[in-house]
Phi, psi and omega in degrees: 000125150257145158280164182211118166273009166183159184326301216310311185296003166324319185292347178277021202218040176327275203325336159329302217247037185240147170228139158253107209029248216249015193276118174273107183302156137207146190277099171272131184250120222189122187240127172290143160244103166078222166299312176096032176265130167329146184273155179279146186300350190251018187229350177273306170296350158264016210215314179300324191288310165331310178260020137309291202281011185260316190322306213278325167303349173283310189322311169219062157246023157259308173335289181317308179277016186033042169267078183279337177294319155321319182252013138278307174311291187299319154342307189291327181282350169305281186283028179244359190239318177232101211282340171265034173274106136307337153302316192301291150023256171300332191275335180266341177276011206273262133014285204279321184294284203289351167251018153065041157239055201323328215280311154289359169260349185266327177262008160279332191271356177284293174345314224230332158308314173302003209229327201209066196283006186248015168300079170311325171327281181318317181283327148301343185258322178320318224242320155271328157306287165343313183275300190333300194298319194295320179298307192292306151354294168321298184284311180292344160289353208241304197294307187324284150018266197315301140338295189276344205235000000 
């Protein structure tokens, strides 16, 4: 855990923001205060939002490095404080597509199309999701065939 008495010194902790091979990481953000006065309510909500958008941007440089189970847990720590992040969303029905858990990925990218219906991002994944699904479909039809025949 580091403390920080303020963002700026965020910049003395480059290795935060690097992943390294399959180590799942996580970033505790901690601002001091001080005075030893409560922290202000609009400086607590900036600070939440802060470690949202660090989760979710870890989240997807796990995608890129395709460590989907990592950038699903974080997704989830995403949408468990803001349930409507469409980025969390995609990166997690994403996430869920490639570990072949169509059913949840179709119901984060439906999710994140009604909240964003001109999002291509979503609408190209949607659409491969489709094939995936249309594919596995197929082979159990085939395996069924075979069985019964």
């Amino acid at each position: 855990m580091i403390e920080c008495n303020s963002l700026k010194e965020l910049e003395e902790y480059p290795q935060l923001f690097r992943i390294e091979d399959d180590r799942k990481f996580k970033l505790a953000l901690h601002l001091k205060n001080l005075d030893g006065e409560e922290i202000p309510e609009d400086l607590e909500k900036a600070k939440m939002e802060l470690k949202l958008t660090l989760y979710n941007n870890v989240a997807g440089c796990h995608v890129l490095r395709k460590n989907w189970e990592f950038a699903v847990d974080l997704c989830n720590s995403v949408l468990e404080k803001d349930p409507n992040n469409i980025k969390a969303l995609y990166r997690r029905g994403w996430s869920r597509m490639e570990i072949e858990d169509y059913e949840m990925s179709r119901m984060d990218l439906e999710n994140a199309l009604k909240m964003d219906p001109k999002n291509q991002a979503v609408i190209q994944k949607l659409f491969e999701l489709s094939v995936r699904e249309k594919s596995l479909n197929s082979k159990y039809a085939s395996a069924m065939k075979k069985m019964f025949s």
